[in-house]
Structure formats: structure tokens, C-alpha cells
TORDO-226672 format. One record per residue (C-alpha): residue number from 1; residue in three letters; x, y, z. Coordinates in nm, 4 decimals, m for minus. Layout:
N
  seq  type        c1        c2        c3
  NUM   ALA         X         Y         Z
...
// end
This chain:
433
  seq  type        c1        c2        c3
    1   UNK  m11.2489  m11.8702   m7.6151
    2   UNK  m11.1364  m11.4934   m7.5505
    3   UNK  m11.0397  m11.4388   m7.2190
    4   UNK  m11.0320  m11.1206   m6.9738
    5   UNK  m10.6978  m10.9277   m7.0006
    6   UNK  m10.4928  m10.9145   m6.7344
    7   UNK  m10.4207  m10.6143   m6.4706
    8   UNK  m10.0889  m10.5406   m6.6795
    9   UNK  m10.2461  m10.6214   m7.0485
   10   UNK  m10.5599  m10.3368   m6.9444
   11   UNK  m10.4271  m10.0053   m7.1072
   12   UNK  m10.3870   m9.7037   m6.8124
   13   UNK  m10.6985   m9.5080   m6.9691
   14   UNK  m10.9371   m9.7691   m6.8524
   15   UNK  m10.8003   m9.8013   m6.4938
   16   UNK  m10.7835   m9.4102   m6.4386
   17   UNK  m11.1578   m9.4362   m6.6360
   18   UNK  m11.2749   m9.6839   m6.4148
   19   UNK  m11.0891   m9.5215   m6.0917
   20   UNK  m11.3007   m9.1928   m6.1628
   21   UNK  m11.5920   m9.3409   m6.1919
   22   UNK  m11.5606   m9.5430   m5.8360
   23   UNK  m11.4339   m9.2228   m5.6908
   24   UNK  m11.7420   m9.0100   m5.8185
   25   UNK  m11.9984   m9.2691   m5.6995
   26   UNK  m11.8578   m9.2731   m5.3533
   27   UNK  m11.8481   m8.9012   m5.3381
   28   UNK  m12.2223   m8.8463   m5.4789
   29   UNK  m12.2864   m9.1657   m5.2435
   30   UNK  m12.1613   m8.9165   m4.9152
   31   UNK  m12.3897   m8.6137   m5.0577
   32   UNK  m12.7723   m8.6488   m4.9530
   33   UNK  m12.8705   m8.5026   m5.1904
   34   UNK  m12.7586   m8.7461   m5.4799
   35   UNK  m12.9167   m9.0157   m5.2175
   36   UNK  m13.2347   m8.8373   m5.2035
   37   UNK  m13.3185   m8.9530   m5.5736
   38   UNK  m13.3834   m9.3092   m5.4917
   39   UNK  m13.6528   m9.1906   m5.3475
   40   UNK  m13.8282   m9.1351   m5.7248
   41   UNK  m13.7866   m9.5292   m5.8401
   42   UNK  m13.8602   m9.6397   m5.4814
   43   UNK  m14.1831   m9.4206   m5.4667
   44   UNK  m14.2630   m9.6148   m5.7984
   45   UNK  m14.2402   m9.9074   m5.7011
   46   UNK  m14.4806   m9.8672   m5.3561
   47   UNK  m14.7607   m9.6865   m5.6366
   48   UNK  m14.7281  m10.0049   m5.8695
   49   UNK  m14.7326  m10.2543   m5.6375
   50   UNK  m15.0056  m10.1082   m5.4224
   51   UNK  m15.2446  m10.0659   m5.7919
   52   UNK  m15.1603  m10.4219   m5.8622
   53   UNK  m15.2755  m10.5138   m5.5164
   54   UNK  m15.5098  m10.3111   m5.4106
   55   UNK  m15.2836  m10.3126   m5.0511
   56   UNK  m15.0158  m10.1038   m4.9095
   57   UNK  m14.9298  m10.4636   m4.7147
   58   UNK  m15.0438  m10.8443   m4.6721
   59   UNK  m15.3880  m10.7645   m4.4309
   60   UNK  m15.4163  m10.3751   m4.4977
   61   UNK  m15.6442  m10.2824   m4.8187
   62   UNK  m15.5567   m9.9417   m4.9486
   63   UNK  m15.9235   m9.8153   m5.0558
   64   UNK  m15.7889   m9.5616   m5.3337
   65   UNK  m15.4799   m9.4894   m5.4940
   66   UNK  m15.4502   m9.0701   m5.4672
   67   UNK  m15.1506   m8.7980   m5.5934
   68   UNK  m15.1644   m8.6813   m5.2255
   69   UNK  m15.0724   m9.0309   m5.1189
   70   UNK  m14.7688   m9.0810   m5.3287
   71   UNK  m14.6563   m8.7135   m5.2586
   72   UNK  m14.6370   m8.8583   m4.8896
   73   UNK  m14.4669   m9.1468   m5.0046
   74   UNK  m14.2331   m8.9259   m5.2063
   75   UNK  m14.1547   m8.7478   m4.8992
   76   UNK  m14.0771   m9.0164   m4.6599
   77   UNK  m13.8309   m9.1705   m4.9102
   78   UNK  m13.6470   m8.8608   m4.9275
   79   UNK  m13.6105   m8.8450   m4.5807
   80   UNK  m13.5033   m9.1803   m4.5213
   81   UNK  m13.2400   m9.1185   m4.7836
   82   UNK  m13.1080   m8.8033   m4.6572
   83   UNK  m13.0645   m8.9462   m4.3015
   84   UNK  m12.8998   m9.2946   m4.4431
   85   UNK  m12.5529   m9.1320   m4.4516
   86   UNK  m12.2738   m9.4106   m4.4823
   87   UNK  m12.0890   m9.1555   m4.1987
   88   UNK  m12.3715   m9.3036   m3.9791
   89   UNK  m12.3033   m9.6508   m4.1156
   90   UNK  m12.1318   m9.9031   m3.8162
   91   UNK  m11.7736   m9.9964   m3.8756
   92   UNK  m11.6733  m10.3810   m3.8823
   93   UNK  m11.5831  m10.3850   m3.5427
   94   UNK  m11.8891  m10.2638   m3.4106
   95   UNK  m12.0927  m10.5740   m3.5244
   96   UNK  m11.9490  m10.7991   m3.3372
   97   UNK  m11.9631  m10.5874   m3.0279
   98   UNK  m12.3089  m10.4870   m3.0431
   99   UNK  m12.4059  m10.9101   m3.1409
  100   UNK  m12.1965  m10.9782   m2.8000
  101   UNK  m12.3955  m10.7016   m2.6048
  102   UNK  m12.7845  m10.8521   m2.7436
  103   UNK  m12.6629  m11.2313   m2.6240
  104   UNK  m12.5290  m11.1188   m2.2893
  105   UNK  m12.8554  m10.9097   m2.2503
  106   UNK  m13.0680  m11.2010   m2.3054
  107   UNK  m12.9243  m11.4191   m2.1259
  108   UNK  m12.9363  m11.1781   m1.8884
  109   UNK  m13.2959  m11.1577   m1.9254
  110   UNK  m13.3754  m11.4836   m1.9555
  111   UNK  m13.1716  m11.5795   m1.6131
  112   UNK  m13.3473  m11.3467   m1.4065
  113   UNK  m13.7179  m11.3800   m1.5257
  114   UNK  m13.7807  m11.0467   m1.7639
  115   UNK  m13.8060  m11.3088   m2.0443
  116   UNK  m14.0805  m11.4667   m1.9236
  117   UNK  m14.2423  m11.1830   m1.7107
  118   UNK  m14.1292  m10.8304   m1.8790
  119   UNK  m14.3531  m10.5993   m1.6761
  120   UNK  m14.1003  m10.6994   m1.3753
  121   UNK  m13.8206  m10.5666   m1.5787
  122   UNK  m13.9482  m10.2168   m1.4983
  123   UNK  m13.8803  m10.0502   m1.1900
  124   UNK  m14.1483   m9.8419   m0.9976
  125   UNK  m13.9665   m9.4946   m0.9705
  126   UNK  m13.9731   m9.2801   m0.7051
  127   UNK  m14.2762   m8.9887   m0.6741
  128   UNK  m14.1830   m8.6405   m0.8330
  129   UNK  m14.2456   m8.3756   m0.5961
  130   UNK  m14.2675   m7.9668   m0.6347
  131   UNK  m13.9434   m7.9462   m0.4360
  132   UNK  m13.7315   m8.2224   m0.6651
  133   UNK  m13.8305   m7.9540   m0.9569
  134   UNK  m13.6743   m7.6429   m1.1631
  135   UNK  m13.9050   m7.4475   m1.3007
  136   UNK  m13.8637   m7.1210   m1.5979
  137   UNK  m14.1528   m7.0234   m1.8330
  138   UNK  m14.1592   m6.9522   m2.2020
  139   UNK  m14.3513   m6.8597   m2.5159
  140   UNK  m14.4116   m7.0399   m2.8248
  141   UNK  m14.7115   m6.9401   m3.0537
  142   UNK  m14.8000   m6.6728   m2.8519
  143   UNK  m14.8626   m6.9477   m2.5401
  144   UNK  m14.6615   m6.9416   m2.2332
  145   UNK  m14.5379   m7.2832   m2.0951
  146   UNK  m14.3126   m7.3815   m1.7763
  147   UNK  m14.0264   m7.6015   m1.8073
  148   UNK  m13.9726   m7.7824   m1.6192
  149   UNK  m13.6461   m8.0593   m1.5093
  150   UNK  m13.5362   m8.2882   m1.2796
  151   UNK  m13.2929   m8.5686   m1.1589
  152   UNK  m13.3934   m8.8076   m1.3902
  153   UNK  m13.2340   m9.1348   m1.1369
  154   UNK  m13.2541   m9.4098   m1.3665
  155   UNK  m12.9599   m9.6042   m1.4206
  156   UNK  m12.9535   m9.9498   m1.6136
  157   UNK  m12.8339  m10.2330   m1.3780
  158   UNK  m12.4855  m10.2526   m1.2844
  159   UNK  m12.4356  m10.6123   m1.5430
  160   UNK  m12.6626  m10.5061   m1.7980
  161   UNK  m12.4549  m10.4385   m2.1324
  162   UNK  m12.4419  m10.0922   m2.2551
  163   UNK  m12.4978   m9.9616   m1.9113
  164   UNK  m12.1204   m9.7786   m1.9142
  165   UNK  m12.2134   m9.5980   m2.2547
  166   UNK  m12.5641   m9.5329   m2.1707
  167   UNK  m12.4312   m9.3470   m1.8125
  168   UNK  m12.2031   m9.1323   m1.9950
  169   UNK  m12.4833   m8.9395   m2.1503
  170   UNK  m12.4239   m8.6390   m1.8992
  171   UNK  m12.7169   m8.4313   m1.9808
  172   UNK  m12.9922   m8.7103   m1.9976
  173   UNK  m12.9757   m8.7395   m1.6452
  174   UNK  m13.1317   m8.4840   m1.6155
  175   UNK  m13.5289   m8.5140   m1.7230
  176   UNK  m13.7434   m8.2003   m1.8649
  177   UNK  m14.1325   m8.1638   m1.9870
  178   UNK  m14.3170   m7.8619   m2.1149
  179   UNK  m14.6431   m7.7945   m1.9179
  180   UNK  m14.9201   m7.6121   m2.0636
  181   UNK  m15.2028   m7.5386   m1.8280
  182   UNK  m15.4976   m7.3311   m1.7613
  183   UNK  m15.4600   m7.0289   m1.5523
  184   UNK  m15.7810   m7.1102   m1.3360
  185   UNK  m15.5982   m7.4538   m1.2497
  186   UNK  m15.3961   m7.2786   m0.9791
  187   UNK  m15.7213   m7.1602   m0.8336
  188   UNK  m15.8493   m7.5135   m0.7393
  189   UNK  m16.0580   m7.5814   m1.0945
  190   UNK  m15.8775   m7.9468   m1.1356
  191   UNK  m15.9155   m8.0286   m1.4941
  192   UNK  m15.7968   m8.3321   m1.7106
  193   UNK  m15.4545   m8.3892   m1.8332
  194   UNK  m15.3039   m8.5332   m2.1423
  195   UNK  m14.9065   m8.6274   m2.1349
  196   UNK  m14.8038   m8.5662   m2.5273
  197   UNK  m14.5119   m8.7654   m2.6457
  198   UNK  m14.2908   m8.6527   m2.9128
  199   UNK  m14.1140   m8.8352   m3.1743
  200   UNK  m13.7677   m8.8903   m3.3124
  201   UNK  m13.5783   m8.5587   m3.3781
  202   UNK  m13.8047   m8.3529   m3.1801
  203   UNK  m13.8329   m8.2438   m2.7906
  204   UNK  m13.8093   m7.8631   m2.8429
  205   UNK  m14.0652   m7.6872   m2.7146
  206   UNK  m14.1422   m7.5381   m3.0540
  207   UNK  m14.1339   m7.8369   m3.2792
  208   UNK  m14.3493   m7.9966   m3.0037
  209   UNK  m14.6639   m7.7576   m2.9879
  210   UNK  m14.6795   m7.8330   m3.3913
  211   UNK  m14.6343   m8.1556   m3.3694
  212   UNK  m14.8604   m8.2894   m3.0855
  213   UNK  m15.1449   m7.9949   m3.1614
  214   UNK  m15.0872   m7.8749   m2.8351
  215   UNK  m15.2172   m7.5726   m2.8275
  216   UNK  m15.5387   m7.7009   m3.0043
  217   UNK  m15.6314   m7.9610   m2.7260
  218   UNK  m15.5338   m7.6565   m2.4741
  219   UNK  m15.7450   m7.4370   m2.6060
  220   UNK  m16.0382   m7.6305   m2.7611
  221   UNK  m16.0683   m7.9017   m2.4935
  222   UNK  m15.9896   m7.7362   m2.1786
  223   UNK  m15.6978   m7.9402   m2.1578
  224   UNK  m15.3605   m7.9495   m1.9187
  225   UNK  m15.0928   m8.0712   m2.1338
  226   UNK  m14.7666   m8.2175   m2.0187
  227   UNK  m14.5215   m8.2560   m2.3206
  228   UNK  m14.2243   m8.5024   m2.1618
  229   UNK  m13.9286   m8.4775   m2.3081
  230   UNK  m13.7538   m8.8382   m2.4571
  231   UNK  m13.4201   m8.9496   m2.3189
  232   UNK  m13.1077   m8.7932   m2.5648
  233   UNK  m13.3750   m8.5884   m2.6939
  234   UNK  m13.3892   m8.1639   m2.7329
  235   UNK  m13.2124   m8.0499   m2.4139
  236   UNK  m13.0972   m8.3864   m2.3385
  237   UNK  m12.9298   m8.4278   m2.6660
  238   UNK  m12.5833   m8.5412   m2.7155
  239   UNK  m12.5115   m8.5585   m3.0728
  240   UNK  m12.6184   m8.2445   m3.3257
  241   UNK  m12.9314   m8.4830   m3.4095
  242   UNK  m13.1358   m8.5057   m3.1521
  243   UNK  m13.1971   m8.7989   m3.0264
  244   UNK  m12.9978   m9.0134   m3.2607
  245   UNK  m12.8588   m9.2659   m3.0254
  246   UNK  m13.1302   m9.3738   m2.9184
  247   UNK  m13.2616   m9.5362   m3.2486
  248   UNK  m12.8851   m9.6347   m3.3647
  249   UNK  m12.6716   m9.9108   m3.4277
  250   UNK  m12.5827   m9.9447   m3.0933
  251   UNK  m12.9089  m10.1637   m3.0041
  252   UNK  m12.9033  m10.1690   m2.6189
  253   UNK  m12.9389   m9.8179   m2.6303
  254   UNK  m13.3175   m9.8008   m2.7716
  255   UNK  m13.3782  m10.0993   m2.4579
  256   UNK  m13.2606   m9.8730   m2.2126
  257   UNK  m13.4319   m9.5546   m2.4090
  258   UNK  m13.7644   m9.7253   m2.3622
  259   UNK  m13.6850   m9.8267   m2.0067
  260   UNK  m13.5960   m9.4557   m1.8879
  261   UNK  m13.8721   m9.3308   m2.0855
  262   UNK  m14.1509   m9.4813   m1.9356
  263   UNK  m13.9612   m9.4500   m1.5729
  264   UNK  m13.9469   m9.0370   m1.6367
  265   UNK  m14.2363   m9.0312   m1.7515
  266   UNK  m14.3935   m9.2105   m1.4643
  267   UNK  m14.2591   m8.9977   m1.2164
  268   UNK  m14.3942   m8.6624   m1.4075
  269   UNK  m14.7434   m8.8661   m1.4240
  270   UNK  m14.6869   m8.8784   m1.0423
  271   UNK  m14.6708   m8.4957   m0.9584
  272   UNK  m14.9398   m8.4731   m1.2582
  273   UNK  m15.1767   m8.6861   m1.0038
  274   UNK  m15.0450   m8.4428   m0.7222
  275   UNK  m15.1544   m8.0899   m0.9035
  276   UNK  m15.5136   m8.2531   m0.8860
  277   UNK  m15.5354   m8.3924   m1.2102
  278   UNK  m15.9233   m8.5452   m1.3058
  279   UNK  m15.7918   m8.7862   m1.5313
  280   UNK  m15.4829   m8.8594   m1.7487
  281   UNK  m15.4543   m8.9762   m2.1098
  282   UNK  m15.1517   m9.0788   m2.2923
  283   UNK  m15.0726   m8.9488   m2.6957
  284   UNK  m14.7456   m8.9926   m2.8509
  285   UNK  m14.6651   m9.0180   m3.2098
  286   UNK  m14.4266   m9.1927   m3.3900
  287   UNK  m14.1500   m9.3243   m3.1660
  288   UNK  m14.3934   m9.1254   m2.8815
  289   UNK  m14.6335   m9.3965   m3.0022
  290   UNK  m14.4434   m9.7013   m2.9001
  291   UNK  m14.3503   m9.5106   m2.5570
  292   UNK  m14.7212   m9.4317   m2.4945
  293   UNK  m14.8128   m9.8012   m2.5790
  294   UNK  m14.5631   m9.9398   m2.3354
  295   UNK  m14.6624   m9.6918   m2.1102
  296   UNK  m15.0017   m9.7903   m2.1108
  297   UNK  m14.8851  m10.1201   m2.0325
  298   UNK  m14.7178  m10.0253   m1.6742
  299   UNK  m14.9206   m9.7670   m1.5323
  300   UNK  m15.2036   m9.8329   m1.4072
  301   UNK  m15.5664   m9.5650   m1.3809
  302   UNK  m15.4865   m9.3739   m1.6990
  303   UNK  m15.7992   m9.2790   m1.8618
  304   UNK  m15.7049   m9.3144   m2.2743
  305   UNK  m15.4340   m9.4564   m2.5077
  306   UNK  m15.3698   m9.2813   m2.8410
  307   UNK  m15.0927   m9.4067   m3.0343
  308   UNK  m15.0271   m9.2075   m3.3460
  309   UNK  m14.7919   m9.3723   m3.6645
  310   UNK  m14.6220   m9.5884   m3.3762
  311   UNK  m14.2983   m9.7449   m3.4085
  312   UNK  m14.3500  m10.1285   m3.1934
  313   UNK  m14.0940  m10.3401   m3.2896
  314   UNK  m13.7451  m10.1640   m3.3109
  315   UNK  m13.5448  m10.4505   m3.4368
  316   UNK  m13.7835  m10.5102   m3.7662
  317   UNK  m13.7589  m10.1631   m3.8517
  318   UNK  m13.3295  m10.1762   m3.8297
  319   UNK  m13.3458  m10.4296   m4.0328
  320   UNK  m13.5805  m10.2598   m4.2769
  321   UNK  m13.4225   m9.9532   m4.3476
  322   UNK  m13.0592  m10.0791   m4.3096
  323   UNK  m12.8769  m10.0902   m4.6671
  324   UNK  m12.7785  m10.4535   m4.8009
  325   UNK  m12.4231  m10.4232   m4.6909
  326   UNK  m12.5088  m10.3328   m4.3321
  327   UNK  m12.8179  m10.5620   m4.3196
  328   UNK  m12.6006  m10.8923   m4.4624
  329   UNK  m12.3221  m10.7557   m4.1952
  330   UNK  m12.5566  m10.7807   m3.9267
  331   UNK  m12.6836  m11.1070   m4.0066
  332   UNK  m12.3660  m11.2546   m4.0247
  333   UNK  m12.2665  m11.1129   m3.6916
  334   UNK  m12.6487  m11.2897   m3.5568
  335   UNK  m12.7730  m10.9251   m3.4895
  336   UNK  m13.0974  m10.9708   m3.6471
  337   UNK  m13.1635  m11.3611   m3.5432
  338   UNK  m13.4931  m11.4388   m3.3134
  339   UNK  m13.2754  m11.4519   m3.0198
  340   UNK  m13.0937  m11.1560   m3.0245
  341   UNK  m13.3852  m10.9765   m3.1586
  342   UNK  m13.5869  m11.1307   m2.8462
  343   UNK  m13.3659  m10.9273   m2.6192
  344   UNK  m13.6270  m10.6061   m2.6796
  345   UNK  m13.9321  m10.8313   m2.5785
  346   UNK  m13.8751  m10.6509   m2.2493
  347   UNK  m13.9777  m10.3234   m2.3755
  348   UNK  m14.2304  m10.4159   m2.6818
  349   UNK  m14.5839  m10.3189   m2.6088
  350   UNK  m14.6870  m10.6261   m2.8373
  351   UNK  m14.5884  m10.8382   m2.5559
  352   UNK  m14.7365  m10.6638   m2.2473
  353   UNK  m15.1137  m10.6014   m2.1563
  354   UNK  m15.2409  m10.2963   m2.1969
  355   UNK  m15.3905  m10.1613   m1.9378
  356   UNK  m15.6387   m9.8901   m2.0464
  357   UNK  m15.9595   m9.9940   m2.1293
  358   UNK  m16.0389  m10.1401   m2.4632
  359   UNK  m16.2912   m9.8885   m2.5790
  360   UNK  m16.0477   m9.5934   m2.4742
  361   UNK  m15.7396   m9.7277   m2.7055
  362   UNK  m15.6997   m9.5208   m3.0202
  363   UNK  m15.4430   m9.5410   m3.3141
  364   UNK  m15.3948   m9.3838   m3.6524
  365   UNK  m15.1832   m9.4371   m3.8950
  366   UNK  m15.1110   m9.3086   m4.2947
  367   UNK  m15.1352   m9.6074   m4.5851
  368   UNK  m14.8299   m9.4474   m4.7160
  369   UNK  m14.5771   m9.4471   m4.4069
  370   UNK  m14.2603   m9.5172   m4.5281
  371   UNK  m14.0723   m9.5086   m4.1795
  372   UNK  m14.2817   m9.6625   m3.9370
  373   UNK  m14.4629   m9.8698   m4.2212
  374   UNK  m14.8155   m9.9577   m4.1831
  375   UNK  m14.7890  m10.3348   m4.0722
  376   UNK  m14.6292  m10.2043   m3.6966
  377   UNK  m14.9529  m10.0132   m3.6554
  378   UNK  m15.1346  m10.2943   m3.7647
  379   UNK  m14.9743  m10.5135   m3.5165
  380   UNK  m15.0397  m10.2771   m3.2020
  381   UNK  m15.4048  m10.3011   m3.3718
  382   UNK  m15.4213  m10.6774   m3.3094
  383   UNK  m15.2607  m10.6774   m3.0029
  384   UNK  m15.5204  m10.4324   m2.8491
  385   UNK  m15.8161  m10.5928   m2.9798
  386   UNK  m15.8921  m10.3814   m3.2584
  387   UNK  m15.9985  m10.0772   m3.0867
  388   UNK  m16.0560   m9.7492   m3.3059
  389   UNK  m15.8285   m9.7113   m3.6098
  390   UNK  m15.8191   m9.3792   m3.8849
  391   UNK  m15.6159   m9.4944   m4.1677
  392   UNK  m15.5093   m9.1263   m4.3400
  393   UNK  m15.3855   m9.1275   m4.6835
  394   UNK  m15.0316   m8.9733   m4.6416
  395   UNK  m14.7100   m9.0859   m4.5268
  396   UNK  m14.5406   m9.0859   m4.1656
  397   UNK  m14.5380   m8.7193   m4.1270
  398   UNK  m14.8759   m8.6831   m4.3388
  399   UNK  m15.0850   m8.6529   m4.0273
  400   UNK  m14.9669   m8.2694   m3.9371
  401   UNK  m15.1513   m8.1873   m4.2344
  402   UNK  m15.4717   m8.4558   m4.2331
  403   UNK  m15.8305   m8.3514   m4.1466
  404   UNK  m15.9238   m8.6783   m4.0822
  405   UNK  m15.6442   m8.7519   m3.7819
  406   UNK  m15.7534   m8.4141   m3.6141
  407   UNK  m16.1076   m8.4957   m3.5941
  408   UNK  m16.0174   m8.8349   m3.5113
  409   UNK  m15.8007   m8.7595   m3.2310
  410   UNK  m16.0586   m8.4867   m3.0614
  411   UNK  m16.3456   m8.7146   m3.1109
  412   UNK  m16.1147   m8.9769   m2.9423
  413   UNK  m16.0445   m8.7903   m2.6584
  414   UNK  m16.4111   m8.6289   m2.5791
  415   UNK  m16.5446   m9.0098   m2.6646
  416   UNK  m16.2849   m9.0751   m2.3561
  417   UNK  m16.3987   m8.8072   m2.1276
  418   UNK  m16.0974   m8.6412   m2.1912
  419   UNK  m16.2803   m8.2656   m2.1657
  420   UNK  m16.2268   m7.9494   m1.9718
  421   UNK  m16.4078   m7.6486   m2.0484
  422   UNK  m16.2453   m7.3865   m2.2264
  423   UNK  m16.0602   m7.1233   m1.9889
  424   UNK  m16.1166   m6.7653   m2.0719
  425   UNK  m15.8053   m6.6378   m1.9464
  426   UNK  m15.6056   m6.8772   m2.1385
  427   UNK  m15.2790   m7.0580   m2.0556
  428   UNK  m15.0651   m7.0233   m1.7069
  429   UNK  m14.7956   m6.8002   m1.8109
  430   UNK  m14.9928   m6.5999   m2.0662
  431   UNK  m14.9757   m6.2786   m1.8265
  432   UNK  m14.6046   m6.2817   m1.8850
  433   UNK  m14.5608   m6.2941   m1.4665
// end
């Protein structure tokens, strides 16, 4: 029988050969670029397996297969590739630390009730009044805005793990929001609000205003729009990405995201309910979705729910889009077992009661959403009762561009009572004063 030669019987070309090759694959590996390809064969594989089964997953028929579809698909694949850097990958050390941080937390949890009762995790924040705020105005899209920002004065518990890393975020402590309102508001015509809620990436006034439609539910519905922005997000950022540790590797940060979230938010819904507000709805999108839904959970006499490609369970998505090596590492470590996983049930809107109405809770979501995937949609769906759904055909970001979400989420809103009438002399800072 022949048998493998040796290290010292292989001749030098085939080491250097072989050496090159390893040392081109890592390089192309660190370019995203060169990553950004899998997206071709993975986009494949979703169009064949959704034409062989008629679903994009187990419970969710996909009524046609379209180009415009896989060209979403296509384009969610390439960004998940071109944000999977291995220089964002967690070093060996780091599982261990993060699995030690998820059992203290639940047992944490677990000891003093939250396990069992989540909502009392939460703590009511204080009001937000005129004097606790700093205001400026700007422009984007030719409509003025104030921003505005505030002690934020959350702080995770003194024994809950991450708290030391999560208090050394120096600029999140310090919350902002982007109001939009009509200029007839400040003369005593009180008008319905809606509190928009970014996703991942985002919180710049800019990016916000396309992504949430603002000035389209200003304008068209008569609306006052309050656009909060997300802890370690736009001018709370710490890292060049914004937001990025809050969906990380570091897993207690995304609990105590949530929880500071919903407590800023809270406290701008407060001083919302102080400018004379009608009624308040809640929209977010994306990781805004699963803040809106948890939201919707805690505070109580909001008017409407719209959740828009929501993120609900963090954990399931880590260990979705995690490579094998990182994925294997973290089940080794116990990272992704029920237990540690369990740790988040304080902060997952699929445990908690809504507390909206059902006939005022809205979601869409795209057949074709590649980061979110449809199934955590689906999930919020059942939870809720199966209010309202729009499935769009497109992936995660598809919805900017779909007809069918924009009628669905004005006819959502007006269907709520969430209607103003149109102001003639446009937005609050529009005379530039």
C-alpha cells in the first residue's frame, strides 16, 4: 500500500506551493470584497430551495418566485459578507469570558425573579422635562428638525455582568432624538405623535428621515415625529460602525442595549405626553423593530405597534450568521445552549404581553430577508395574535424601495387613528429661526 511521504521526503516546491496558496486564501479571506462572492452560490441556493418548496421557510409560503426577489437576496448576502470580517471575529479567550458572563446573568436572573416575571426587570425611569433638555435645530431634505439630548441615567445593576464595560461607553450616557413637528403645534393645535426607531448602523439624522419615511408621515399625515436615537448608535457611537457593540460578540451588551433603549425611550415618550401629544404610536424597523415590540410591551396607553423586518430573538440570529469556526467555538464554550441563551428572555418581546391593542399591531416583512430572516417576523406574528402582516418581495433592506410597505404602513396608521391634518406652514424649524 503507498503511503503519504513524510515532511522531509515532500520536495521544497510543494511546501512553498502549498504555503502560497494558504497565505493567498487568508489574505483574499481579510478583503470584503473576495467575501462578498459567496453571496452568488448562497443566493442560489435560497432561489432553488425556495422553487422546490414553494417556501422561503417551514410555515411561510412564498406565492411567486420573482428577479426582484433574488436581486434582494443578492444584496443581503453581500452585505452580510462584507460585514463578516474575521478582524471582527472573537479571540479564544473571549469565549469563555462571555459563556461565564450569560451563566452569572442568569443566575442572576433567575435568583431575583426576572426569569419568571421579565416586565419587573425594567425599571420605570424618571419623567423628561424641558429643563433636563439641550436643544439645536437642523436641516435635512430641505426639513428643519431639533435635536435634542439628555442625561440618559441608566446604569445596569451594580452585580450584573458586563455592567463595567457597558459604563465605559462615555458618550451613550448621554441620550439624543430628532423631533420633527408642525409649526402650528407650538400654537396649542396638539396633534398625534409617532416615535420612529432606527435600525442597526443608522441614528443620523440623515440616514434616519430615509429610512423611517419621515418626512412622508410629517407631511402627508399631519404627523409629530420623534426619531430616538439607539444606545452606541450615531452620536452615541463608540466604534467607526455605529452601533456595533451592541449586536456583537460580547452578548450582555445587546441585554443591556435593549434595557436602556426602552428606558430612553420611555422618558422621551414622557415629555412627548407633556408637549400635548393626542396619541402616540410606536414604528421601528429592523433592530428598531424588536425595540418597538418590547416597547410595546412596557408602556402602557400607546395608540399603535408597527414593527417593520424585526429582529426578536438575538441569540438565534448570532448563531445564524456566525461562521462554522466561531459557531462550533461557541458551542463548545455553552454560549449558544437553552440556558445561556435564556439569559435574553428578559428583553424578548416573544415573552412579554403586548400591550397595544390587537387590531392596532402591524408588521411587515420581505420573503427574501437574509438578515433578520423571515421566521423572527413570523414569530412576533404568532405571538401577537396574528394581527396585520404585508409580506414584500425583497430582502431586509427591500422595503425603502416597496410600494406595497408604504401603503401598508399609512393605511396602518390612519386604520389606527394615527392622523393629523396637514400643516400649511410646514415643519417647526422650516423658517430657519
Amino acid at each position: 500500500m503507498a503511503t503519504e511521504p513524510s515532511d522531509a521526503d515532500r520536495p521544497p516546491w510543494r511546501d512553498r506551493a502549498t504555503g502560497a496558496y494558504e497565505s493567498a486564501e487568508q489574505f483574499l479571506e481579510r478583503r470584503s470584497v473576495a467575501r462578498m462572492a459567496r453571496a452568488v452560490p448562497r443566493t442560489a441556493r435560497f432561489v432553488s430551495s425556495a422553487r422546490q418548496t414553494g417556501a422561503v421557510h417551514p410555515g411561510i409560503s412564498l406565492p411567486d418566485l420573482t428577479l426582484g426577489l433574488a436581486a434582494g437576496v443578492a444584496m443581503d448576502e453581500a452585505m452580510i459578507a462584507a460585514m463578516l470580517s474575521p478582524a471582527r471575529f472573537p479571540r479564544l479567550g473571549d469565549y469563555e469570558r462571555v459563556g461565564a458572563e450569560l451563566a452569572a446573568a442568569l443566575e442572576l436572573f433567575t435568583e431575583q425573579g426576572w426569569m419568571e416575571a421579565p416586565a419587573s426587570y425594567h425599571r420605570a425611569p424618571p419623567p423628561l422635562a424641558n429643563r433636563d433638555l439641550v436643544a439645536t435645530t437642523g436641516w435635512v431634505q430641505g426639513t428643519g428638525y431639533e435635536h435634542l439630548s439628555w442625561e440618559s441615567g441608566f446604569s445596569p445593576r451594580h452585580d450584573e455582568p458586563g455592567r463595567a464595560r457597558w459604563e465605559s461607553f462615555g458618550p451613550n450616557k448621554r441620550a439624543a432624538a430628532n423631533i420633527v413637528r408642525h409649526q402650528d403645534d407650538r400654537r396649542g393645535d396638539r396633534r398625534p405623535w409617532l416615535v420612529c426607531v432606527h435600525g442597526f448602523t443608522m441614528g443620523f439624522p440623515r440616514m434616519d428621515f430615509q429610512g423611517l419615511q419621515t418626512i412622508r408621515l410629517h407631511n402627508e399625515l399631519g404627523l409629530n415625529i420623534a426619531l430616538p436615537v439607539l444606545p452606541l448608535h450615531g452620536p452615541r457611537k463608540v466604534t467607526r460602525l455605529s452601533g456595533e457593540p451592541f449586536l456583537s460578540f460580547e452578548m450582555m451588551n445587546s441585554i443591556h442595549g435593549f434595557a436602556q433603549a426602552v428606558w430612553d425611550i420611555r422618558r422621551l415618550i414622557s415629555w412627548i405626553r407633556g408637549q400635548g401629544a393626542t396619541s402616540i404610536g410606536l414604528y421601528g424597523v429592523s433592530l428598531g423593530g424588536y425595540v418597538v415590540s418590547l416597547l410595546a410591551c412596557l408602556e402602557e396607553g400607546l395608540h399603535a405597534v408597527i414593527a417593520g423586518i424585526p429582529v426578536t430573538d438575538v441569540p438565534s440570529l448570532f448563531a445564524a450568521h456566525s461562521p462554522m469556526p466561531v459557531r462550533t467555538q461557541a458551542n463548545e464554550h455553552g454560549l449558544l445552549t437553552d440556558g445561556t441563551k435564556s439569559a435574553h428572555r428578559v428583553v424578548s418581546p416573544l415573552v412579554l404581553d403586548c400591550l397595544v391593542p390587537g387590531d392596532r399591531r402591524f408588521i411587515f416583512a420581505g420573503y427574501g430577508d437574509r438578515l433578520a430572516f423571515p421566521y423572527q417576523a413570523d414569530r412576533l406574528r404568532e405571538h401577537w395574535g396574528r394581527p396585520a402582516i404585508c409580506w414584500y418581495h425583497g430582502g431586509h433592506v427591500g422595503y425603502l424601495w416597496s410600494r406595497e410597505v408604504a401603503r401598508f404602513l399609512g393605511e396602518s396608521l390612519v386604520r389606527s387613528g394615527l392622523q393629523g391634518e396637514p400643516s400649511a406652514n410646514g415643519s417647526l424649524a422650516s423658517a430657519r429661526d
